[in-house]
ZAMARGU-4260 file (C-alpha; in steps of 0.2 Angstrom, whole numbers, plus 5000, padded with zeros to 4 digits):
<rodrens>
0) 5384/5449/5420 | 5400/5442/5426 | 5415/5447/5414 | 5432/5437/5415 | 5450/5446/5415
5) 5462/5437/5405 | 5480/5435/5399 | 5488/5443/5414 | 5500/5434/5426 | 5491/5434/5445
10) 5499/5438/5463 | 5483/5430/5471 | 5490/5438/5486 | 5503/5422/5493 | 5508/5415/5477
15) 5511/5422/5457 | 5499/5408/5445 | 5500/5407/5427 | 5486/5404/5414 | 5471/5409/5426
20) 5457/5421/5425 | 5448/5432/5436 | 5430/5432/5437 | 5421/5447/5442 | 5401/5448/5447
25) 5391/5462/5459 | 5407/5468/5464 | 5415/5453/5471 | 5427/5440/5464 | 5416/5424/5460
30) 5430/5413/5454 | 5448/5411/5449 | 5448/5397/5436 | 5458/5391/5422 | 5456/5402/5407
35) 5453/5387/5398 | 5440/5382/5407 | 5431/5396/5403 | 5413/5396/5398 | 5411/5402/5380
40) 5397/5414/5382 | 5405/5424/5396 | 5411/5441/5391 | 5429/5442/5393 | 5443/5457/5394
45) 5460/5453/5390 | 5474/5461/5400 | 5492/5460/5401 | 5503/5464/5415 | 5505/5456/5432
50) 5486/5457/5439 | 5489/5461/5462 | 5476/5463/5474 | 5474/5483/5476 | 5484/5492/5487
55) 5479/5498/5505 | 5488/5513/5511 | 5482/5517/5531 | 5488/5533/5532 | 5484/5545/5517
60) 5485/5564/5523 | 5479/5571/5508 | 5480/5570/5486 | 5473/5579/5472 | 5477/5595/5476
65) 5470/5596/5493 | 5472/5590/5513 | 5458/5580/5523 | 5461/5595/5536 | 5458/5608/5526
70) 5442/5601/5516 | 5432/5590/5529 | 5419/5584/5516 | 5413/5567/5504 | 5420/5578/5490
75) 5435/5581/5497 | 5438/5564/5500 | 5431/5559/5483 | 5443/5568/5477 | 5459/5560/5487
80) 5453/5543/5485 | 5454/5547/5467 | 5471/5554/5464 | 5477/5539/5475 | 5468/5526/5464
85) 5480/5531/5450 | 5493/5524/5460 | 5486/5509/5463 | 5478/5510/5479 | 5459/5504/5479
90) 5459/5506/5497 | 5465/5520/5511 | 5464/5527/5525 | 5461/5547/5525 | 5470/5554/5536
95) 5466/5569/5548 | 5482/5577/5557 | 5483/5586/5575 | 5468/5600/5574 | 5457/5607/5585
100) 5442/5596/5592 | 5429/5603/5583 | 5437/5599/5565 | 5442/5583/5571 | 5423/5578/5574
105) 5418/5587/5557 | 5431/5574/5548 | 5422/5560/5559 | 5406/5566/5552 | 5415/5568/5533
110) 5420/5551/5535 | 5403/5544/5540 | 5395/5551/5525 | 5407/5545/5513 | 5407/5527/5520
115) 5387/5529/5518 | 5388/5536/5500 | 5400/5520/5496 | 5413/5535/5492 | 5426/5522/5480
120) 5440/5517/5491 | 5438/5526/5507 | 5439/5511/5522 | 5439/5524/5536 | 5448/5538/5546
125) 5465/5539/5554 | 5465/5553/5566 | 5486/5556/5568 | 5485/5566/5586 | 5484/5578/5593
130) 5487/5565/5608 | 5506/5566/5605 | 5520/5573/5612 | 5527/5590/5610 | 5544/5585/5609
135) 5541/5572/5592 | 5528/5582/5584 | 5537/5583/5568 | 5526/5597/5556 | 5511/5595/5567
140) 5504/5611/5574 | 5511/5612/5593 | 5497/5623/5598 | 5485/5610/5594 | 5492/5593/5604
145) 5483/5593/5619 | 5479/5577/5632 | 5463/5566/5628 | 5449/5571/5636 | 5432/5562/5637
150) 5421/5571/5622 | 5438/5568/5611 | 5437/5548/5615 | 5417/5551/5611 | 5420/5557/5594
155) 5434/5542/5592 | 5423/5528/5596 | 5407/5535/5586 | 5411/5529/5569 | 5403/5513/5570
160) 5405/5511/5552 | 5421/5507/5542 | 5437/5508/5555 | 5446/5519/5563 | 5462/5524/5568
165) 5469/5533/5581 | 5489/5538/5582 | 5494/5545/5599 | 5509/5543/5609 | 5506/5533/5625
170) 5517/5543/5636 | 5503/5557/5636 | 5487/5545/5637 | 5481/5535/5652 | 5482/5514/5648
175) 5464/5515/5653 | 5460/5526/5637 | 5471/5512/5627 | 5461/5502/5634 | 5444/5509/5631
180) 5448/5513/5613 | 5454/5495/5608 | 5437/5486/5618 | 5428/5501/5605 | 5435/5492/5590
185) 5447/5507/5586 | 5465/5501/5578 | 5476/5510/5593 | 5494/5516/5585 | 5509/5523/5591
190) 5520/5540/5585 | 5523/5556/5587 | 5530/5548/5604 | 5545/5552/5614 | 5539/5536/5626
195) 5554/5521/5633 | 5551/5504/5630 | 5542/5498/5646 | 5528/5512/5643 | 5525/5506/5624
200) 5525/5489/5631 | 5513/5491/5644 | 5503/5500/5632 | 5504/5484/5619 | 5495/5475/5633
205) 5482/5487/5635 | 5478/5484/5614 | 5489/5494/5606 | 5489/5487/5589 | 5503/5496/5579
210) 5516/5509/5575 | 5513/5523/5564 | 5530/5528/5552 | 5541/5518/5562 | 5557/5527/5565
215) 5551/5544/5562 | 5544/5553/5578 | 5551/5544/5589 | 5568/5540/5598 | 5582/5532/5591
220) 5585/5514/5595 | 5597/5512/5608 | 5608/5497/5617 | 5601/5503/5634 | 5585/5513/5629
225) 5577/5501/5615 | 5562/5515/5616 | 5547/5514/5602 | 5558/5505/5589 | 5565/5494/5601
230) 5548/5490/5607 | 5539/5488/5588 | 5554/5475/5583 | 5553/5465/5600 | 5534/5460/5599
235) 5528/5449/5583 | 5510/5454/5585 | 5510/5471/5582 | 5511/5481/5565 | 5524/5495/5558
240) 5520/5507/5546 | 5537/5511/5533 | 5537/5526/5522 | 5549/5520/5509 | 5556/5535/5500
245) 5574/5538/5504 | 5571/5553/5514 | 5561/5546/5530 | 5572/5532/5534 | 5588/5524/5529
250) 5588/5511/5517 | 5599/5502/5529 | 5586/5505/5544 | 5573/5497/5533 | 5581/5481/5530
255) 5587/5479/5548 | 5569/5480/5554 | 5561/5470/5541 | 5576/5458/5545 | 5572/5457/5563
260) 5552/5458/5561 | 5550/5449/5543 | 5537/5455/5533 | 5520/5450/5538 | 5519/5466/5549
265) 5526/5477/5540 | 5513/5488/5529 | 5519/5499/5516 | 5512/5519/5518 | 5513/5534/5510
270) 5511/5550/5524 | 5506/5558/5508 | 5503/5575/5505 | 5490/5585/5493 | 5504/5585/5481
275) 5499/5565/5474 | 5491/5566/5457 | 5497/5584/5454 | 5510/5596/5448 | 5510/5607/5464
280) 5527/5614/5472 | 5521/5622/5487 | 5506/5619/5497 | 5500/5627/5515 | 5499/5617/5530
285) 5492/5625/5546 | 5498/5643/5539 | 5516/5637/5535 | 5523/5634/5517 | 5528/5617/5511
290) 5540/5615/5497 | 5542/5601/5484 | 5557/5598/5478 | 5567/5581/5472 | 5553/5570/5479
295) 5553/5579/5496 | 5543/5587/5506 | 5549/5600/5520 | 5547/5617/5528 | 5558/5632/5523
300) 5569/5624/5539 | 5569/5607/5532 | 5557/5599/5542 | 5551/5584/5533 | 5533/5587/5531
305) 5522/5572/5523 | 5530/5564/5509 | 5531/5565/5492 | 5525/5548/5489 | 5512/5535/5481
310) 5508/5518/5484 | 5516/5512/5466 | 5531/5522/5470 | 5535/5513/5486 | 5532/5497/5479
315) 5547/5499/5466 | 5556/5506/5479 | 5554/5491/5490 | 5560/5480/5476 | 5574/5492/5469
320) 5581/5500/5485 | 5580/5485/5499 | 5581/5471/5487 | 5564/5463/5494 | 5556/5449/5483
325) 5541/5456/5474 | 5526/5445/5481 | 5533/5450/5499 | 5531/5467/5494 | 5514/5467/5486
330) 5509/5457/5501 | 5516/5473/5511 | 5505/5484/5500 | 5490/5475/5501 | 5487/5459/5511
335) 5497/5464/5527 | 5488/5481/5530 | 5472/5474/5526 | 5474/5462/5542 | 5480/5478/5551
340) 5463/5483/5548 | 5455/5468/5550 | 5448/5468/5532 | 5460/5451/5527 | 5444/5442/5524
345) 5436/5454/5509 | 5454/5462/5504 | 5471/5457/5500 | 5467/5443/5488 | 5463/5438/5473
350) 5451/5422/5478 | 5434/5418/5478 | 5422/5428/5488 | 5434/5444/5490 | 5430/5461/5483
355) 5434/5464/5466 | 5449/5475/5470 | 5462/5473/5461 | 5478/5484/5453 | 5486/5478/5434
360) 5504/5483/5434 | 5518/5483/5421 | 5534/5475/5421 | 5541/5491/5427 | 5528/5490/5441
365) 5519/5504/5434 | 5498/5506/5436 | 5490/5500/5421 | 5473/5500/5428 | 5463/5499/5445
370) 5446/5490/5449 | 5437/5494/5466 | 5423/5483/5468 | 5423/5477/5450 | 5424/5495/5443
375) 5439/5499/5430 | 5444/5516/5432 | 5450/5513/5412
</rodrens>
């Protein structure tokens, strides 16, 4: 039976309407009509709020009390999809860091049996190195970054279900193994990366589709060494992840690249931690302790490790801290990495024929409620 949402203003994912309703059926959105043109026998819920496609967050490293790492299974990604969801996010990406290549093919095989199971949320695996470079490798476990080697492009391309990611610095991998993952279907991403400009360009060409937590992990931009950044901002076709917290980037840096790039590449993102959805301080990342303090993540040395960070949280943040219009933003959180991850035709919406996944906020821009595929979580 199709039930309507009513009373709440829309983002339909380019525009904010007034007085419509959202039709649900089978998981999918069936139609978007005037409320008052509204059959009387269909069942009806009445909301209120601003009603927004549901976010899509590509690079979630953990939630719920628990990192992908460290619990390679559906449950534990059950479990991460679900402390994200109360943040808004219908949609992510788990993310498994630098790790030896036996875990990393046990997280591959995790992630197929959680796209199988139709595990709510999950769109696929982001494996963030360990093809990166020593000298940016930020919290990841140095002992681990090693070069690509043909079993570990194997387990990348396997996941034929779903989409995958892979994050590796292009310095350290062969164009030819760009190359091969992009014709494989796999979204290709720079970071962790200590590459110049001629190296990422080259690499662009090859497929490379994105950078991942642009800024962080990667040389400064410079007048004569433009580098990674310089490279993101100089090409219109590529993606950049933002972490928008006040601790990974400036809020200055953030507005100078979203002035040079605009916004329809940029994707909001979270690097988030097992923290999200819990009361933890500390938690334990490759034997070392990581300490939450003030909406920071960090080793004893200071080392930013992950972030402290949801998907509603860096939406407000967007809005109160760079002064970006709201359906720009949402369209950061939602539409833009849905086309990153070449989902722009089932997500990112709210139209006809698009899954049924949707996020009802406040006027403070705080979650009310979530659906994924038609399902409230209220």
């Amino acid at each position: 039976m199709p039930i309507a949402l009513t009373g709440a203003r829309i983002f339909d994912g380019a525009h904010m309407i007034e007085g419509r309703a959202v039709v649900i059926e089978n998981g999918r959105i069936i139609a978007v009509p005037f409320e008052r043109d509204l059959g009387a026998g269909i069942k009806r819920r009445a909301v209120t709020g601003l009603l927004a496609p549901g976010f899509v967050d590509v690079q979630v490293n953990g939630g719920g009390g628990i990192m992908f790492n460290d619990v390679r299974s559906v449950d534990g990604l059950r479990t991460i999809a679900a402390a994200h969801r109360k943040y808004g996010t219908t949609g992510l990406m788990p993310t498994f860091i630098t790790d030896t290549r036996e875990k990393m093919a046990e997280a591959v095989e995790a992630m197929r049996s959680a796209l199988y199971m139709r595990v709510p949320g999950v769109l696929g695996i982001h494996v963030e190195g360990p093809f990166i470079s020593p000298e940016r490798k930020g919290v990841h476990n140095p002992s681990f970054i090693r070069p690509m080697e043909e079993e570990d492009l194997d387990i990348l391309i396997s996941l034929k279900e779903g989409r995958t990611l892979v994050t590796l610095a292009p310095e350290r991998n062969s164009m030819e193994t760009v190359a091969k993952l992009a014709a494989a279907g796999v979204l290709v991403c720079a970071g962790h990366t200590a590459s110049d400009y001629e190296t990422v360009a080259e690499a662009i060409r090859h497929g490379l589709r994105g950078f991942t937590h642009l800024y962080n992990a990667m040389p400064a931009l410079a007048g004569r060494e433009p580098g990674p950044v310089g490279a993101a901002l100089d090409n219109r076709d590529t993606w950049c992840g933002l972490i928008v917290d006040g601790y990974h980037v400036s809020d200055a840096a953030l507005r100078l690249a979203i002035a040079a790039k605009g916004t329809e590449r940029m994707m909001l993102v979270t690097d988030a931690m097992a923290v999200t959805g819990t009361d933890m301080k500390t938690f334990d990342l490759h034997s070392r302790t990581i300490y939450r303090k003030d909406g920071k993540l960090s080793t004893e040395d200071g080392t930013l490790a992950g972030s402290d960070l949801d998907m509603a949280t860096a939406v407000r943040n967007s809005v109160e801290r760079l002064g970006l219009a709201l359906p720009d933003v949402l369209r950061m959180a939602s539409l833009v990495p849905a086309t990153f991850l070449r989902l722009d035709h089932e997500l990112g919406r709210v139209a006809q024929g698009y899954r049924a996944d949707l996020v009802l906020l406040d006027e403070g821009l705080h979650v009310q409620d979530t659906w994924i595929d038609g399902e409230s979580q209220g």
